[in-house]
N, C-alpha and C positions, 0 to 999 in steps of 0.2 A: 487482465493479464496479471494483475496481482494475483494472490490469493485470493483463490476464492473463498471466503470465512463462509460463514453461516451464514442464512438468510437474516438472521438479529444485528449483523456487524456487514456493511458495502467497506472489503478491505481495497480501499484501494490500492489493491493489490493490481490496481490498474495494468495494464501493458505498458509497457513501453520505456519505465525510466533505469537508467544503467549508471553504473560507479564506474570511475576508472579508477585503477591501482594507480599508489603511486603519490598522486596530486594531493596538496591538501586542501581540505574543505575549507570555502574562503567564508571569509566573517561576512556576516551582512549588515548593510550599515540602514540606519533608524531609517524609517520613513515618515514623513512628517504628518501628525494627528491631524484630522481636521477640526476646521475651527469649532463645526458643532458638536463636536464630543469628545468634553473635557474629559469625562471619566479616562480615555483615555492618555492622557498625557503622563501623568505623576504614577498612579495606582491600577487596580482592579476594578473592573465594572462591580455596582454597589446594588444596581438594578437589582428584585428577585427576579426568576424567571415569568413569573406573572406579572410582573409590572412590565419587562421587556415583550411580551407577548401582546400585552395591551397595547402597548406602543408599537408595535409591528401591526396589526389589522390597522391602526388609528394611520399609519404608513401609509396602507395599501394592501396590506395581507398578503402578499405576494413572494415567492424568492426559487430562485433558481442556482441548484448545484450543479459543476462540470466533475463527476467525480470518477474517478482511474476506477474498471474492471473491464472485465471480460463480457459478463452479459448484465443485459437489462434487470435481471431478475434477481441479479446480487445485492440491487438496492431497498428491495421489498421488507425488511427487516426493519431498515431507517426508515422507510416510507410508512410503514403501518405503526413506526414507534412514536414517529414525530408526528405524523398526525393523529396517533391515538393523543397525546399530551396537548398538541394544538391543533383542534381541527378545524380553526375559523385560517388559518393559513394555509394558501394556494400552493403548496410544495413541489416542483419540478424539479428530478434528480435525473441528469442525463447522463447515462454510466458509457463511457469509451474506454481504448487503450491511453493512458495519460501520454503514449507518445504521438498521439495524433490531439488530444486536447488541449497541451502545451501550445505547438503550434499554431491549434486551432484560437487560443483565445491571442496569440502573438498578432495573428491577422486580422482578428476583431479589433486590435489597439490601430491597426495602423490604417484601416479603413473606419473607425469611426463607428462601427458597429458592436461594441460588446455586450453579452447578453448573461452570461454569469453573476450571480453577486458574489459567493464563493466557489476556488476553485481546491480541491482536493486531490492531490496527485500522488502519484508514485515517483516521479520524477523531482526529484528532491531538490537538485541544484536548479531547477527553475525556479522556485522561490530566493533564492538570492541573487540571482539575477534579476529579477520582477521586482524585487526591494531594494534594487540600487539604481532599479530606474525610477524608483519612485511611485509603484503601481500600485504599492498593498497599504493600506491602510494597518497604522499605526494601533494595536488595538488590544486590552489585557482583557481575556473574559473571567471573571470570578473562578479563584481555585487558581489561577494562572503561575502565583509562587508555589505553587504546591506540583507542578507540573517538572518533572527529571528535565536540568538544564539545557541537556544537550537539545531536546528538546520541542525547544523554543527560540525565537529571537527576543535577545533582551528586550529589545523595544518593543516586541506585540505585533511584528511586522508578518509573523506565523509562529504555529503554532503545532503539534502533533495530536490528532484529537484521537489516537488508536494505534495498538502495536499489530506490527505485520510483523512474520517467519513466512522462511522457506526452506526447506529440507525433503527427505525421501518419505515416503509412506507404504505400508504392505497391509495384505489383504489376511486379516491372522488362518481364517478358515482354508487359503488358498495356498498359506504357505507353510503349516502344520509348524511343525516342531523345528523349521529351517527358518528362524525367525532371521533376517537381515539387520545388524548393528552397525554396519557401516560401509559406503561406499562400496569397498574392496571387497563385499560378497555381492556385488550385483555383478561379478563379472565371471561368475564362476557357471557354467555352461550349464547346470542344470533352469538356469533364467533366460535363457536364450529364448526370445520370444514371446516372453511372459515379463514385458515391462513397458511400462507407458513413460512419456514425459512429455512436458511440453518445449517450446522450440528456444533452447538458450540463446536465438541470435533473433530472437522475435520479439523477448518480455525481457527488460536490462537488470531485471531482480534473480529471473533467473538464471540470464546471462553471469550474474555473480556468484552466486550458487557453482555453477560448474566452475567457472574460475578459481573458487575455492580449490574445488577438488581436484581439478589440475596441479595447483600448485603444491597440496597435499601428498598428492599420489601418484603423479607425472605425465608425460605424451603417454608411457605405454600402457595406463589405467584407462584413457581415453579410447583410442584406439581398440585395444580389448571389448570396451564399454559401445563402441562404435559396431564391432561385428555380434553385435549382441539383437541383432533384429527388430530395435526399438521401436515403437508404435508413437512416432511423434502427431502433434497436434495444437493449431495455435488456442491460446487461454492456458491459463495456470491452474485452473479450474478441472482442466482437461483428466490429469491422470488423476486425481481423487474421484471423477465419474466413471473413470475404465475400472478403478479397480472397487471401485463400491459395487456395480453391475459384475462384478465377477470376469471380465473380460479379461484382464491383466490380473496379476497378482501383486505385483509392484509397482507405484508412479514413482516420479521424480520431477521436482519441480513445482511445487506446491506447497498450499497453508494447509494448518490445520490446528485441533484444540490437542495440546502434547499428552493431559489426562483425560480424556475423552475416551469413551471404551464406542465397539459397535464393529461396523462391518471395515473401517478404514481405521489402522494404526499409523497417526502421524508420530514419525521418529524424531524426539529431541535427544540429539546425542549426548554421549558423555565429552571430556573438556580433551579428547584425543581427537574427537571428528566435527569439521566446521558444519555450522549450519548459520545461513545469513539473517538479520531481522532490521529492523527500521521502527521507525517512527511518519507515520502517513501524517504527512504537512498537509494544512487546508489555509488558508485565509482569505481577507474579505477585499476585495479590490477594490481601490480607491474611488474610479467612476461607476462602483455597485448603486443600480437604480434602488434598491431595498435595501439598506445597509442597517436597518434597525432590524429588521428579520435576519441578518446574515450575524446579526452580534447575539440573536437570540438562540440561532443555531450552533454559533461556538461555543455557550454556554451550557445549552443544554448539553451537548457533544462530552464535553470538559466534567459537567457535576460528576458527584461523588456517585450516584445511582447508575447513572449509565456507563462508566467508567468499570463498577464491579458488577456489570452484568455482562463485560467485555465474553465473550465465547471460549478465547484462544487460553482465556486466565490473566492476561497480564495489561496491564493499566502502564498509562502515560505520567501518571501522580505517583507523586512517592508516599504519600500516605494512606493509598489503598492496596492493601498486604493481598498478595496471591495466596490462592487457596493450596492447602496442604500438598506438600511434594513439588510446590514451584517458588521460583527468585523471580525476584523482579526481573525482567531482560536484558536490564544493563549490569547484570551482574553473571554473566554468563559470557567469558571473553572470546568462548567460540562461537558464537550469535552473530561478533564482527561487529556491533553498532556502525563504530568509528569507519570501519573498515569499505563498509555501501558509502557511505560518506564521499571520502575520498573517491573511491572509484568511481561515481555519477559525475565528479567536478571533471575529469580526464575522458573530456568524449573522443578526443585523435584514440585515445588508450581503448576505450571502447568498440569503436568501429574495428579496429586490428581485432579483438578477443572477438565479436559477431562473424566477420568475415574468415578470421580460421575455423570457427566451430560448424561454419558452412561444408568447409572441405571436407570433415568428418562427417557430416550429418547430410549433409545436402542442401538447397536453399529451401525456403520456407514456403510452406505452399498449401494452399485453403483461404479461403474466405476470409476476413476479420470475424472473428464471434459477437460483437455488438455489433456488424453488420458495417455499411457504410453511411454514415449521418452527416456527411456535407460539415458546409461552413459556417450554418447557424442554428444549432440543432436547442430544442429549448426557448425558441426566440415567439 
């Protein structure tokens, strides 16, 4: 339900985590290191990635990710990347909507079953709730000062190992010379029926997304946009396949690379039209069976090489420069960083913004796209 990135980047672009307007995003308070890993207390893990590697198989070799998307196959990127670099580790990425893997790992805690060692979500305010019960392990991986404040928790308690967006996308071949700049021409009747999206009260990323443009452009943009014959469909992933297949000519609600050329133009506006973006938190949970593989995997996540092979262009570190024609993300104030923030802490705020975009849209209906995976999926 995230973004679907590339096969190279699993955005946890997951399903399921939402902002509320309004609230502010609350601080999160340290979670206490454990006693066997100092590194973490004071500083930055010192380990190289080879020496943490080696200490990961001498573990167990073993580790299992809960990581936010749509389907299975959005993880195949990370899956052939990390085991291309380590292949003596047993890597298990088990991709859902992060608003069923919240949950899911909430009832692992409370029955004594968790099976995670990191969990990677889209739902942002569950990491600070998870670090003020004391669940996440206190932890800096190498490069960690070098990581955009917002971020991170001072303490190490998480961390953003990847930038997500979400915004519109058109099909350049399908929409000739009638290129779409923003919002207010997707309502203009010659797209009637020629637009995909996926379900703003189904994925809370893209619930914000509309949100945006509601508040941008009003009920009567909506509405408009409502008798527009939209092709909805649960995953975020959704309208960048409509309109790469040529079926639609337009999504809505989706990632994508903003310099990327091919059969799908992901739209990064200019600083008149919002488009949302974040920072995909991951960390290492404290009762993690593998926690030397889960500190190997934030470091690799975090280096400088995987960091600027990002897809989308843009890095979690402030000292890996975007390639020409792009800013960092936090320098883009219609991206909203702050803005998902707040709105994810405001879930009363939330369910109101899911249940009115029902009225217009209708309630949500299909399958989940990762299917249904129970209570202990990964175990």
């Amino acid at each position: 339900m995230t973004s679907l990135p590339s096969r190279r980047r699993l955005l946890v672009t997951g399903a399921g985590a939402a902002l509320g307007l309004g609230a502010a995003a609350a601080t999160a308070s340290p979670a206490a290191a454990s006693a066997n890993a100092p590194e973490s207390v004071g500083g930055e893990e010192t380990r190289t990635l080879d020496e943490l590697y080696q200490a990961a198989l001498a573990e167990g070799g073993k580790l299992v990710i809960y990581a936010g998307g749509d389907v299975s196959t959005q993880a195949d990127g990370l899956r052939s990347g990390f085991k291309s670099r380590f292949p003596g580790i047993d890597l298990t990425v088990v991709v859902d909507y992060s608003k069923y893997h919240d949950v899911r790992v909430d009832n692992q805690f409370a029955t004594d079953t968790l099976v995670p060692d990191v969990v990677q979500l889209q739902t942002v305010h569950d990491f600070v709730r998870w670090n003020e019960q004391g669940r996440l392990l206190a932890y800096k991986p190498a490069g960690f000062s070098k990581v955009y404040a917002p971020f991170k928790d001072p303490h190490g308690g998480w961390v953003a190992v990847q930038v997500s967006a979400f915004s519109f996308m058109y099909g350049p071949a399908a929409v000739g010379s009638d290129v779409p700049t923003s919002p207010l021409d997707l309502i203009d009747a010659k797209w009637k029926g020629r637009i995909a999206s996926s379900y703003p009260h189904d994925d809370d990323a893209v619930l914000y997304l509309y949100t945006l443009y509601v508040r941008k452009y009003g009920w009567d943009w909506l509405a408009r946009l409502a008798a527009q014959d939209l092709q909805f469909a649960r995953g975020s992933y959704t309208p960048r396949e409509a309109v790469t297949s040529g079926q639609k000519a337009i999504g809505v609600g989706g990632s994508g690379a903003p310099l990327a050329s091919g059969p799908v133009k992901w739209v990064l506006p200019d600083g008149a039209t919002p488009f949302m973006s974040w920072g995909q938190r991951a960390a290492i949970l404290k009762q993690a069976k593998n926690p030397t593989a889960a500190k190997l995997y934030l470091n690799w996540r975090l280096s400088t090489g995987e960091q600027q092979a990002a897809t989308n262009g843009w890095s979690v570190r402030t000292d890996v420069v975007p390639p020409t024609g792009l800013k960092p993300v936090w320098q883009y104030p219609n991206g909203n960083l702050d803005g998902f923030l707040r709105f994810m802490a405001d879930r009363a705020a939330v369910e109101r913004w899911k249940q009115t975009f029902a009225l217009y849209f209708g309630e949500v209906r299909g399958e989940p796209s990762p299917g249904w995976l129970g209570l202990h999926p990964g175990a």
